[in-house]
N, C-alpha and C positions, 0 to 999 in steps of 0.2 A: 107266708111260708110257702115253701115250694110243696106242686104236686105229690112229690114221693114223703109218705108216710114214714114217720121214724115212730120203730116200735116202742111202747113203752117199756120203762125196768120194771120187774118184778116189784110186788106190793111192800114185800121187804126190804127190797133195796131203798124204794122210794122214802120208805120210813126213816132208812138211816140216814139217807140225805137230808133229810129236811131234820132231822135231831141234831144233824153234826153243824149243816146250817146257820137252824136256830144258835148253837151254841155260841160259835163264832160271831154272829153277826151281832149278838147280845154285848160280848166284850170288845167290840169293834165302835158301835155305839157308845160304850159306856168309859171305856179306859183310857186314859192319856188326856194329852192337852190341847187335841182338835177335837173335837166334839163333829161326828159326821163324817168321821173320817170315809174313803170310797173300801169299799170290800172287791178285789178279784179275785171271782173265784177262779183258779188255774186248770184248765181242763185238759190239758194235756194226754195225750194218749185214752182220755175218758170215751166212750160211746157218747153216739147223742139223744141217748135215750136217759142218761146220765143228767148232761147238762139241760135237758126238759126239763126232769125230776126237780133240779134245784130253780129252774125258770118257774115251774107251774108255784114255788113259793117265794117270789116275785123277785130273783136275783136277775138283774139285768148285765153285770160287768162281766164278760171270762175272758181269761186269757189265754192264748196260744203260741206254744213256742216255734212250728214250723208252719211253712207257707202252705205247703201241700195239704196238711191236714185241716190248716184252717179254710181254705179255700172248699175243702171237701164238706164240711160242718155247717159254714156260713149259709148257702142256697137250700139248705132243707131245714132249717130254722129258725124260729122265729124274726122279723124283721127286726124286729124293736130292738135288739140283743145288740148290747155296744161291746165290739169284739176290740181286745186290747194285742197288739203283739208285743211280746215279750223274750224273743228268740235271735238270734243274733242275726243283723242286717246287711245281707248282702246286697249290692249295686243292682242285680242284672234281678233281684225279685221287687223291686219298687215297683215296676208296672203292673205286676202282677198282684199285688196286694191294692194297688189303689181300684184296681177292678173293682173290691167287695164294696160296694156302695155304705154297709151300714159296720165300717173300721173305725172307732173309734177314738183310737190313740196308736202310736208307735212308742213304744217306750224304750229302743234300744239303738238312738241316733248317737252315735259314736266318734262322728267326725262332721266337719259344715260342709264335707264332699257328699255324703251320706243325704245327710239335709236336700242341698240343692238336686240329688239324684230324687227324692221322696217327694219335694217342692214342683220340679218338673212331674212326675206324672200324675202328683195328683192334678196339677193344673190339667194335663192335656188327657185325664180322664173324664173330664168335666163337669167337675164337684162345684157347687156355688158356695158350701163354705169350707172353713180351716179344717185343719187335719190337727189333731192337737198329738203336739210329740212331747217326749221326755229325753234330755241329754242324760244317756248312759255315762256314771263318772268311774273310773276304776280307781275308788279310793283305797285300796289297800297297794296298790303299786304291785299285785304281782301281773308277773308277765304272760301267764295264760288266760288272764281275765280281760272281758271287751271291756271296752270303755274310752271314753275321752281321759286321758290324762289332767290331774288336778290343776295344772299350772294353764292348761289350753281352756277351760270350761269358760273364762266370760268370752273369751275370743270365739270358741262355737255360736255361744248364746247370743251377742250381738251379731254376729252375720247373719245368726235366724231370724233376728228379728228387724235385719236391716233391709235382708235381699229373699230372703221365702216368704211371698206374701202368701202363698196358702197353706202356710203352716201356722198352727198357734203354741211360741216354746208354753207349755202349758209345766211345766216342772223338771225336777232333776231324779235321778233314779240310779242308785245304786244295789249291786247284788253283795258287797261286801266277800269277806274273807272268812276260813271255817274258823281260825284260830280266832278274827277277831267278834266271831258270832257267842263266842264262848264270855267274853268281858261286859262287864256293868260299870261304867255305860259304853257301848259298843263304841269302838273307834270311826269303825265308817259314816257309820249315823252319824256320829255328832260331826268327820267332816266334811259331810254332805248339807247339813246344817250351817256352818259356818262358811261353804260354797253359793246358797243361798243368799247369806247374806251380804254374801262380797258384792253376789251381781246388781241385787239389790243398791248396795249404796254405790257403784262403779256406774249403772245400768239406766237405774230406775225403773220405771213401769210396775208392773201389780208381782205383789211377793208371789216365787214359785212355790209350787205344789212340791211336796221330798213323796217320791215315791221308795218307800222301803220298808224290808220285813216281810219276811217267808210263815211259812207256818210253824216252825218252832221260835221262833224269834217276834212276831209280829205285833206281839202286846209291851214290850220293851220299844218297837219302834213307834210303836203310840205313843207313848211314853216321852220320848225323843222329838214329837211333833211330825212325823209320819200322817200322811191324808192321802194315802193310798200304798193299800198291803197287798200282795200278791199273794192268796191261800189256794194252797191245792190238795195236797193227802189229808190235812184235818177237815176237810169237806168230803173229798170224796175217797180217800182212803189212797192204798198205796198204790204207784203208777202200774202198772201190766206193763209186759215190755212191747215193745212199738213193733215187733210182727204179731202179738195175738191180740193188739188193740182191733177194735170192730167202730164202724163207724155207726 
């Protein structure tokens, strides 16, 4: 951890972190059809005295939606802490993110231009291993949503895995639609599921990881075969808005 001290939360707070925590991480363990599935906690706009609170009870994943803040979070924090991004990926912040030595995942590669833009600097930041990413898919087809389009996703996945060698496609990831957040069994889920398994039988190599399911939805994407949920308000409650967030 760096020099500068990050204050701790309040006794109370820290309590509620670790209740809300516990709770989640209880049905994350226990529900659906991966057993083990990874828990992110989403820290977004949180302080970092916040995501200590949920470190000191031994959460190691969180995710961050912008470069700035994670970049601000990462050097006064613990090492160990496998930082996920989760925020929409532009060209000209690849170098700047592969700076954070302990990045653990990109989960929001959207194109194989993207890719080779993340491929290049982690290379010439001079990581000795993979960078493990997630093809962002925009399975609901609308048009303000990122993502690879359904029909391009093996064609991203095999260029990643043809020509970034310091990437590892480690899975697929989608944020789905609110309408179809609302259905049992979700539409995006299942066809992120069935993206999966195309690349798999098109592909080959080891089945991807489906990264999906927020915090109201995230026990149905278990359910679905989800092995990595994105939780942020049911862990640490509602976002602050990003001028009275405190680092």
């Amino acid at each position: 951890m760096s020099a500068v001290r990050v204050e701790e939360a309040s006794v109370e707070r820290q309590q509620e972190i670790k209740e809300n925590l516990c709770e989640i991480s209880s049905v994350v363990s226990s529900v659906g059809s991966t057993k083990g599935a990874r828990l992110v906690a989403v820290s977004k706009y949180k302080p970092s005295s916040d995501i200590l609170a949920a470190y000191s009870q031994g959460q190691r994943h969180f995710g961050e939606n912008y470069v700035q803040e994670l970049c601000e979070k990462a050097p006064v924090l613990p090492e160990d802490i496998r930082w996920h991004f989760i925020g929409r990926l532009q060209s000209n912040k690849c170098k700047i993110l592969a700076g954070i030595p302990n990045l653990w995942a990109v989960e929001t590669i959207d194109s194989a231009a993207k890719a080779h833009k993340m491929n290049e600097a982690w290379a010439n930041a001079g990581h000795k291993h993979r960078l493990n990413v997630f093809v962002q898919v925009n399975t609901s087809g609308e048009e303000n949503k990122g993502g690879v389009e359904k029909d391009d996703v093996v064609q991203v996945a095999r260029s990643i895995r043809e020509s970034c060698s310091g990437l590892n496609l480690l899975g697929l990831m989608t944020i789905g639609s609110v309408e179809g957040s609302h259905k049992r069994p979700n539409p995006d889920f299942l066809a992120l599921v069935r993206l999966r398994d195309q690349i798999k039988a098109e592909l080959g190599g080891d089945e991807l990881e489906l990264s999906m399911g927020m915090s109201d939805d995230f026990e149905h994407a278990l359910e679905l075969g989800s092995t990595n949920v994105r939780v942020g308000s049911s862990i640490f409650g509602s976002r602050m808005p990003k001028s009275t967030a405190a680092l």
